[in-house]
C-alpha atoms as one frame of an Amber mdcrd trajectory, in Angstrom:
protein
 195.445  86.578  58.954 195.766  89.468  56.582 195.775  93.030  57.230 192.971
  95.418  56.488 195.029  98.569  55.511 191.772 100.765  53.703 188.216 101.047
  55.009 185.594  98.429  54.050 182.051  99.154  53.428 179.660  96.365  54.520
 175.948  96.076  53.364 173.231  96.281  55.304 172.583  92.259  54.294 176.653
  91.427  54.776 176.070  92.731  58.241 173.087  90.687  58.860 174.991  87.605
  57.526 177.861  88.165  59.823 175.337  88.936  62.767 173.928  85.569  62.022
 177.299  83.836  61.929 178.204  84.872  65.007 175.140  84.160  66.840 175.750
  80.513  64.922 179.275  80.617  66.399 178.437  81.650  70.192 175.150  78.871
  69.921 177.773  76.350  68.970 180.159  77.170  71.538 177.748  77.114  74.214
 176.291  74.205  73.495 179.900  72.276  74.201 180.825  74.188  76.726 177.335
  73.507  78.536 177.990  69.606  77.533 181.519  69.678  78.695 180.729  71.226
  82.308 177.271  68.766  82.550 179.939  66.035  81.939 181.960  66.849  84.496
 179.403  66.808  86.958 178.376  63.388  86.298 181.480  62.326  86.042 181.952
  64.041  90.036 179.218  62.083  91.239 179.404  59.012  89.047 182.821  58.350
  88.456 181.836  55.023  86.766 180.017  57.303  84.234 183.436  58.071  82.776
 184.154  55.481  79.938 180.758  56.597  78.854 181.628  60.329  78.833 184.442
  60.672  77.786 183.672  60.477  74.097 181.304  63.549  74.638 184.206  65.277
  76.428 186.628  64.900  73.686 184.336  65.587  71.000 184.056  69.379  71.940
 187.301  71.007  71.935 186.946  70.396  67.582 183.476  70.931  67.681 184.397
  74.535  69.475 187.069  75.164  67.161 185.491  74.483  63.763 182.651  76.888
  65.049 185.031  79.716  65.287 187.260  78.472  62.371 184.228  78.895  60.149
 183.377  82.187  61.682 187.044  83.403  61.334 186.810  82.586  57.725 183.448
  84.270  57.005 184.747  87.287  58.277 187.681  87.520  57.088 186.073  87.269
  53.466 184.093  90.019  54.289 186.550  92.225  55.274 189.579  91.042  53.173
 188.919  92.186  49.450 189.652  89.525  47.300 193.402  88.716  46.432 194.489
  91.054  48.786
């Protein structure tokens, strides 16, 4: 990650973007954390369920981080001036 050293001004729209991004980004991560725990409980009362689950479990943890990967990079090149 680089280092913002001098203050950055951000539009009124860049802001709105990066609002938007996040709320993307916290959606996203919900959404697998929300499968991930409903999977578990299945898996509790059905253990049978598992072979069936487990691709849904595994799934997530990259789902989750490419969510906040893309986030990460959106803001950094809003706050990073370019070739810095």
């Amino acid at each position: 990650m680089r280092n913002v050293t001098e203050p950055v001004t951000l539009t009124p729209e860049a802001i709105r973007s990066l609002l938007k991004d996040l709320s993307q980004a916290r959606h996203d991560v919900n959404n697998s954390l929300a499968l991930i725990s409903a999977a578990v409980e299945l898996i509790k009362m059905q253990p049978e369920s598992l072979p069936k689950l487990l691709p849904t479990l595994s799934e997530q943890p990259d789902r989750i981080a490419k969510s906040l990967g893309s986030l990460s990079v959106r803001l950094e090149q809003s706050v990073v001036p370019q070739g810095a």
